[in-house]
C-alpha positions as CSV (number, residue, x, y, z in Angstrom):
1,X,0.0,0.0,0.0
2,X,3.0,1.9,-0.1
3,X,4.9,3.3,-3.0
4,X,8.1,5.0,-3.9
5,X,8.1,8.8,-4.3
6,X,10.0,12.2,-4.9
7,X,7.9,14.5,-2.3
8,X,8.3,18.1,-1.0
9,X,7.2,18.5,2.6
10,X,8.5,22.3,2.3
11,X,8.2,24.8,-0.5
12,X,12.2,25.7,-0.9
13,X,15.1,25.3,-2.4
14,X,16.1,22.1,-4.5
15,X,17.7,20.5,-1.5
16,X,13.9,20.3,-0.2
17,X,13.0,17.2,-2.8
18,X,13.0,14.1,-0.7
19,X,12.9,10.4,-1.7
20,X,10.7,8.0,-0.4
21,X,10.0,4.6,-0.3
22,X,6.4,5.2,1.7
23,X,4.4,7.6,0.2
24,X,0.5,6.5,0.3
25,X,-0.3,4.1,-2.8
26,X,-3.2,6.4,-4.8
27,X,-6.8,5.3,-4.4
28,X,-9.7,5.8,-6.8
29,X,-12.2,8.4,-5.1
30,X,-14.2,9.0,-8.5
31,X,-15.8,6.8,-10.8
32,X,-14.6,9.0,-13.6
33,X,-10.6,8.2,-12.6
34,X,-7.7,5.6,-13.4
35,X,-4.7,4.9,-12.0
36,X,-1.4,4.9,-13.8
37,X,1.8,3.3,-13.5
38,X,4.1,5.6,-14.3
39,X,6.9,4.6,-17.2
40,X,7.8,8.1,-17.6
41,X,7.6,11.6,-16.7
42,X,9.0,14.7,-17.6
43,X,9.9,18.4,-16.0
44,X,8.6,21.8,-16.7
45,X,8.9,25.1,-15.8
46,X,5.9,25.0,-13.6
47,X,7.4,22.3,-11.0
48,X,10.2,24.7,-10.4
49,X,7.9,27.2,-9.8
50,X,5.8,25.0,-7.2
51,X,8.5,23.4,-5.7
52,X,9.1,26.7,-4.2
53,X,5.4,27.8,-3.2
54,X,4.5,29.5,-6.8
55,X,1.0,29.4,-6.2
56,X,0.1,27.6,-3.1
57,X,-3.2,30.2,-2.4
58,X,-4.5,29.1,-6.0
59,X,-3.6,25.4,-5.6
60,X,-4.7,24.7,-2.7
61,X,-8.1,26.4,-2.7
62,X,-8.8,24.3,-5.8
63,X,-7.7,20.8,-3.8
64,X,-9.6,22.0,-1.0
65,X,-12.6,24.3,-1.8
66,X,-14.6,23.8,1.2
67,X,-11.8,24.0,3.6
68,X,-12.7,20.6,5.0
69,X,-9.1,19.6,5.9
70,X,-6.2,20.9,7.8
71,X,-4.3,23.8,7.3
72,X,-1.1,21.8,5.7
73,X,-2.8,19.4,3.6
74,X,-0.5,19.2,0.5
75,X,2.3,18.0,1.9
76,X,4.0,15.8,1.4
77,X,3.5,17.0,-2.2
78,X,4.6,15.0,-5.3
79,X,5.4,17.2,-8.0
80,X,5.4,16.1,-12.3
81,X,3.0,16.6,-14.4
82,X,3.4,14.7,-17.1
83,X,3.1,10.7,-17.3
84,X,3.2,8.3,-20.1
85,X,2.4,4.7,-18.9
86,X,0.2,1.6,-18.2
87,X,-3.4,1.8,-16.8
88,X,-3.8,0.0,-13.5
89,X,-7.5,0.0,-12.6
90,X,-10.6,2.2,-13.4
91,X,-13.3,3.5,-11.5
92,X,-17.0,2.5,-12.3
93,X,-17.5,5.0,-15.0
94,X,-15.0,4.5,-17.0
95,X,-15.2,3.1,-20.4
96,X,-12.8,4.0,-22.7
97,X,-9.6,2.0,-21.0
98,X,-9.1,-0.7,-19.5
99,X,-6.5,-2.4,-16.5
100,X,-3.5,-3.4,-18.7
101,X,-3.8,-0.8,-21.5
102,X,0.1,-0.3,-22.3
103,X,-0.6,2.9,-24.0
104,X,-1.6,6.1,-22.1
105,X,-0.2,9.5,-21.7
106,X,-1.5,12.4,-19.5
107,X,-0.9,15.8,-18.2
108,X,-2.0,16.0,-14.8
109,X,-3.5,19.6,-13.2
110,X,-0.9,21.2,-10.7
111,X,-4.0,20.8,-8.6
112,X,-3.1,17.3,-7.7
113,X,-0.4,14.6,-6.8
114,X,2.4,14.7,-9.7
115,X,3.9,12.1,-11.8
116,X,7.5,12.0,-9.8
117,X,6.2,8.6,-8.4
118,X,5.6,5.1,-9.2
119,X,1.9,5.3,-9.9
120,X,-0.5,8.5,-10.0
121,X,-4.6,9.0,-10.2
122,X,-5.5,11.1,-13.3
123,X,-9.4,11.8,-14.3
124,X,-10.2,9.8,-17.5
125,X,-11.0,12.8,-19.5
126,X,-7.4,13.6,-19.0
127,X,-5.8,10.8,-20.4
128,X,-5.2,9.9,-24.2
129,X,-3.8,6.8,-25.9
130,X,-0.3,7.9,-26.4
131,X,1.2,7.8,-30.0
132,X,2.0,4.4,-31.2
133,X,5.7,5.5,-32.5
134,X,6.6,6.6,-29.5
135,X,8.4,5.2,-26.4
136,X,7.4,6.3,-23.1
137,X,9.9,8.2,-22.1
138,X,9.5,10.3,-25.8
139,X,5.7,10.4,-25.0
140,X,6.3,11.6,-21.3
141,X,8.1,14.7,-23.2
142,X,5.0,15.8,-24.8
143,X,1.8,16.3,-22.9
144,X,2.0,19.4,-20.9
145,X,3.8,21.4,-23.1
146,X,1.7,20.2,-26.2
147,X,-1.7,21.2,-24.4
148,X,0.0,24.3,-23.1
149,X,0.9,25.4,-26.9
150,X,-2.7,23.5,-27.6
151,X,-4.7,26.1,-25.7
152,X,-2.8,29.2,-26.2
153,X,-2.8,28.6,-30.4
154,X,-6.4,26.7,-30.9
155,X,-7.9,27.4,-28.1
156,X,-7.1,30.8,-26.8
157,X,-5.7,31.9,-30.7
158,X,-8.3,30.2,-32.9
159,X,-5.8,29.0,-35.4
160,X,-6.3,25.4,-36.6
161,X,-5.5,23.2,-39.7
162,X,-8.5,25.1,-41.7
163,X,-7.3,28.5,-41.0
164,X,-3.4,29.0,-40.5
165,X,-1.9,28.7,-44.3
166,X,0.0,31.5,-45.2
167,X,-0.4,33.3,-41.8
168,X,2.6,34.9,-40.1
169,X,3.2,33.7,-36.8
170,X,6.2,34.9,-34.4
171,X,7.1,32.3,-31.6
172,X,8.6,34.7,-28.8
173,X,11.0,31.6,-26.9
174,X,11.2,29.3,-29.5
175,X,13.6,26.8,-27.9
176,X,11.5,25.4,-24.9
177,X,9.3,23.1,-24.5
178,X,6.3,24.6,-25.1
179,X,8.4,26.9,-28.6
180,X,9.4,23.5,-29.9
181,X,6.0,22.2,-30.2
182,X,4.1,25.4,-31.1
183,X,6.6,25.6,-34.0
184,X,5.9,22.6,-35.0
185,X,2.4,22.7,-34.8
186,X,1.7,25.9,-36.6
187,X,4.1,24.7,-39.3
188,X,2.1,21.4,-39.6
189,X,-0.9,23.7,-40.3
190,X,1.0,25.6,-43.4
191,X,1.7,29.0,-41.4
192,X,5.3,31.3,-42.0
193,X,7.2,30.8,-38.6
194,X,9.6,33.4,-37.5
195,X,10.9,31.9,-34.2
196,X,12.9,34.3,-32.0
197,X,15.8,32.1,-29.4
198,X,19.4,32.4,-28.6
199,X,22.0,31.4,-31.7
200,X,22.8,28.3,-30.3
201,X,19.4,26.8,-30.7
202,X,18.8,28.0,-34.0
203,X,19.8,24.8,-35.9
204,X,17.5,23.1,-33.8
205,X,14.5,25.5,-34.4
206,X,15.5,25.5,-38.2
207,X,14.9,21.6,-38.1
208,X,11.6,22.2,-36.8
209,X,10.5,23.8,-39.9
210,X,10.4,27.8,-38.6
211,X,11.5,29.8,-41.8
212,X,13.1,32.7,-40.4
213,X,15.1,32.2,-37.0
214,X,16.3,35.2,-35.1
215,X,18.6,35.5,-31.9
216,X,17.3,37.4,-29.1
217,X,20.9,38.2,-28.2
218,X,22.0,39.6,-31.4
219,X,21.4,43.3,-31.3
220,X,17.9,45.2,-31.1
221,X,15.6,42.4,-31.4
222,X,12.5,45.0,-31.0
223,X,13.8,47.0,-34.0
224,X,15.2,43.5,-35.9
225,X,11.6,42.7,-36.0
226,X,10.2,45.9,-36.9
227,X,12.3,45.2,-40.0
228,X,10.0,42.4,-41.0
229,X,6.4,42.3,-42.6
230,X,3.7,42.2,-39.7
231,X,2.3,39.3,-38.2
232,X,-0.8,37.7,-37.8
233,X,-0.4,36.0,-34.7
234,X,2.2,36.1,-31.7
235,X,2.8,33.7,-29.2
236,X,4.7,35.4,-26.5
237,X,6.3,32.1,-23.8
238,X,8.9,35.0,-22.6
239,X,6.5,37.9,-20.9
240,X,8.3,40.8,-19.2
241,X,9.2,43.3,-21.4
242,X,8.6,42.0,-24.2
243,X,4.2,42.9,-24.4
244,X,5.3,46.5,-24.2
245,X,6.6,46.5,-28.2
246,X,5.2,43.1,-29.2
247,X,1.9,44.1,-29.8
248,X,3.2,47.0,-32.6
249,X,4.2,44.1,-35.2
250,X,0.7,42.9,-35.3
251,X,-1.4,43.6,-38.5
252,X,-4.3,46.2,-37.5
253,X,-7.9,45.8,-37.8
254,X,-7.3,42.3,-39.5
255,X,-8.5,39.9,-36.5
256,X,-4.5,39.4,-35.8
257,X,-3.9,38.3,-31.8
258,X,-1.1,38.6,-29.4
259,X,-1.5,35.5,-26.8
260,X,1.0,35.2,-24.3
261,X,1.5,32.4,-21.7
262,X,2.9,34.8,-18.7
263,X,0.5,35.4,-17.0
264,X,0.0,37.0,-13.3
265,X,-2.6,35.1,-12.2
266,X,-1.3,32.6,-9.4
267,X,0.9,35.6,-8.5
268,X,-1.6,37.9,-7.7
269,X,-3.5,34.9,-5.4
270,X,-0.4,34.5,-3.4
271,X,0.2,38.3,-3.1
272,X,-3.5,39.6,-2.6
273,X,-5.6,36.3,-1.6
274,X,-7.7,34.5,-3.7
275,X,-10.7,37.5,-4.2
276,X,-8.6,40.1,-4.6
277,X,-5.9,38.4,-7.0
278,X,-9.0,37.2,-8.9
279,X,-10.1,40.7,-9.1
280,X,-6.7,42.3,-10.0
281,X,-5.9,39.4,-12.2
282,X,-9.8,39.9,-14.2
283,X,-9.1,43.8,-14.0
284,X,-5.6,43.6,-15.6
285,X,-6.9,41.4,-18.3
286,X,-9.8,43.3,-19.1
287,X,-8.2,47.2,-19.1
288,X,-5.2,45.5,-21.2
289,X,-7.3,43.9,-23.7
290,X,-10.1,46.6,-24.4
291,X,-6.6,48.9,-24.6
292,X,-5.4,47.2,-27.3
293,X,-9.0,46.3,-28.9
294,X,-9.0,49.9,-29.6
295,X,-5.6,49.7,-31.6
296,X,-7.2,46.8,-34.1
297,X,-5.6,44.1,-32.5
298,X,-7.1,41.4,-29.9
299,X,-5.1,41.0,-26.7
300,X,-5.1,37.4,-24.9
301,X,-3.6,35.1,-22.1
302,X,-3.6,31.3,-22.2
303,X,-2.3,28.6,-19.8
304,X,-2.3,24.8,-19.6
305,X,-5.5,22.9,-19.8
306,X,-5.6,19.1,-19.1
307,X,-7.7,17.8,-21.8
308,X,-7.6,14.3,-23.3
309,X,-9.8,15.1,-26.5
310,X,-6.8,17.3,-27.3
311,X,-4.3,14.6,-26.4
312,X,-6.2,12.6,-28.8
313,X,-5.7,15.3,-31.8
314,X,-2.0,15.8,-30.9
315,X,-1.2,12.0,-31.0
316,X,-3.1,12.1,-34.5
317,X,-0.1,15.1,-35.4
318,X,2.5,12.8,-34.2
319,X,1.7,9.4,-35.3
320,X,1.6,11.3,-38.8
321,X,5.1,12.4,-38.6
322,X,4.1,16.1,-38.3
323,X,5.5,16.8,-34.5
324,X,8.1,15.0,-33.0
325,X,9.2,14.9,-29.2
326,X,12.3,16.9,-28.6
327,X,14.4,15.9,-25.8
328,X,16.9,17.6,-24.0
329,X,18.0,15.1,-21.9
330,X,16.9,11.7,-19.8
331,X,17.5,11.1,-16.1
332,X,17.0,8.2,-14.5
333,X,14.8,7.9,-11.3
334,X,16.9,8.7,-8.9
335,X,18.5,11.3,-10.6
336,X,15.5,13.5,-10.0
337,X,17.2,16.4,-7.8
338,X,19.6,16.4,-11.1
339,X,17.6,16.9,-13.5
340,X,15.8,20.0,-11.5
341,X,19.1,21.4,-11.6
342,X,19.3,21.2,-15.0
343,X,15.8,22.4,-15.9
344,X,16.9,25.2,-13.5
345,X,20.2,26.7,-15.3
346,X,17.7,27.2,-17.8
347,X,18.9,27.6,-22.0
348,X,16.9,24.1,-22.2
349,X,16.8,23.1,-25.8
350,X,13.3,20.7,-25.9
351,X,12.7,19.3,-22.5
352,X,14.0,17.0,-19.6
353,X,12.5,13.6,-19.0
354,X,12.3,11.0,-16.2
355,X,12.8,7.6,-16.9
356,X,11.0,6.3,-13.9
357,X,10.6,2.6,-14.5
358,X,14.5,2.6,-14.9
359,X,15.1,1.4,-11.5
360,X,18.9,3.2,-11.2
């Protein structure tokens, strides 16, 4: 009934990730949810960010809505949020898997235990049958990321295969995780990708189909791109000071939007509380976009959904050869502190996985 784990019992540091051989084995509480052995799992951005108490308020409002448990419920936490694996059992209301199925991948919501462990409980809309040509530890690569990119470009954007050929699209961070797929996927759907990274990831990039690659470290990247015909459609994974010129090399009046993936939200909970960082958060995104409304072009944030319908279409891309996983490196299981060191030096080219069957 016990498991081994990486856990958190303290937001912190790196040296705060503990190992452990007894963290509680998951249990169905749904009949909507499966549990997953875990083969593989990979790292993001956003478990650095929780590891060291980026959005507790947020989080744990959204485990615990009704306030029904102690104060320190989420420890000890289990962080990962991707998992590509085998599915164990399946509540009552599940239809679509079955015990055994070799062949799932999932991105779990930060909301709940992560994917650093030997099994984990998703909810069966979250979880997809992962791309045949893939191995589990490619798979585990692409989940998070992919929806991430999904949601800001389909969802949030409106761009899909019917729409995007011939569109100009800027990728503002090419070389992450979440750059690396959006490339991709934009390119899959016939748009002009100018990706902006540093030099050394350019070849990379290139390989990924974008058709104009320009380094952020080379000179005036503001009035570089001011140099180039306008765009249709920015994806903005960098943030900072980057919306305050952006926006300028949309096309006016012409439907073109800015999305961008940093977004304050879990911020302003942790600063202000959960009302008033809702309020903040809903009064910053409304006074930003009716700003910009007014200068022809529509202004928008996006962040990860868990979604296995999506999952579903983004296997479709891969199995057809149109996205491939892009891996910066593989750790093994125990390697785990490692490989958030890694992820933490940052200049990641693609993404860092877990091999966490690999018993080393």
């Amino acid at each position: 009934s016990a498991m081994p784990s990486w856990v958190i019992d303290r937001y912190g540091p790196n040296e705060v990730l503990r190992f452990s051989w007894d963290m509680v084995f998951p249990t169905i509480d749904f009949p909507n949810e499966v549990i997953i052995k875990v083969h593989a799992a990979s790292l993001n951005p956003i478990d650095l960010s929780m590891r060291s108490g980026y959005g507790a308020t947020a989080l744990n409002m959204k485990r615990d809505p009704l306030k029904l448990k102690s104060a320190d419920s989420e420890f000890p936490l289990t962080l990962g949020r991707d998992v590509s694996g085998v599915v164990m059992e399946c509540g009552l209301s599940v239809s679509y898997f079955k015990p055994g199925d070799e062949v799932v991948w999932a991105a779990i919501p930060p909301w709940k235990q992560g994917t650093l462990s030997e099994f984990v409980v998703a909810s069966g809309n979250e979880v997809s049958f992962k791309p045949k040509c893939l191995s589990h530890t490619e798979a585990a690569s692409l989940p998070y990321v992919g929806l991430t990119a999904w949601s800001a470009v389909n969802q949030v954007g409106g761009l899909n295969q019917n729409n995007c050929s011939g569109k100009r699209v800027l990728i503002l961070g090419a070389s992450g995780g979440v750059g690396t797929f959006a490339v991709q996927l934009v390119k899959a759907w016939g748009a002009h990708v100018t990706a902006v990274c540093s030099h050394d990831a350019s070849t990379l990039v290139k390989k990924l189909g974008a058709d104009d690659v320009i380094d952020y470290k080379s000179g005036n990247l503001e009035e570089k791109l001011k140099t180039l015909p306008l765009f249709d459609f920015i994806l903005d994974n960098v943030g900072g000071s980057t919306e305050k010129w952006a926006l300028d090399l949309l096309k006016k009046w012409s439907g073109a939007t800015y999305v961008t993936l940093v977004t304050p939200f879990l911020i302003n909970m942790d600063k202000l509380g959960v009302a008033d960082g809702m309020l903040q958060t809903g009064v910053t995104v409304g006074s930003k976009t009716v700003k910009h409304l007014l200068k022809g072009v529509h202004y928008r944030w996006a962040f990860f959904m868990p979604s296995g319908p999506s999952l579903d279409e983004i296997a479709e891309l891969v199995d057809s050869g149109k996205i491939q996983p892009v891996i910066d490196q593989v750790f093994s299981f125990s390697e785990v502190p490692k490989a958030f060191l890694k992820l933490e030096g940052g200049h990641a080219r693609g993404k860092t996985v877990i091999d966490v069957i690999s018993k080393k």
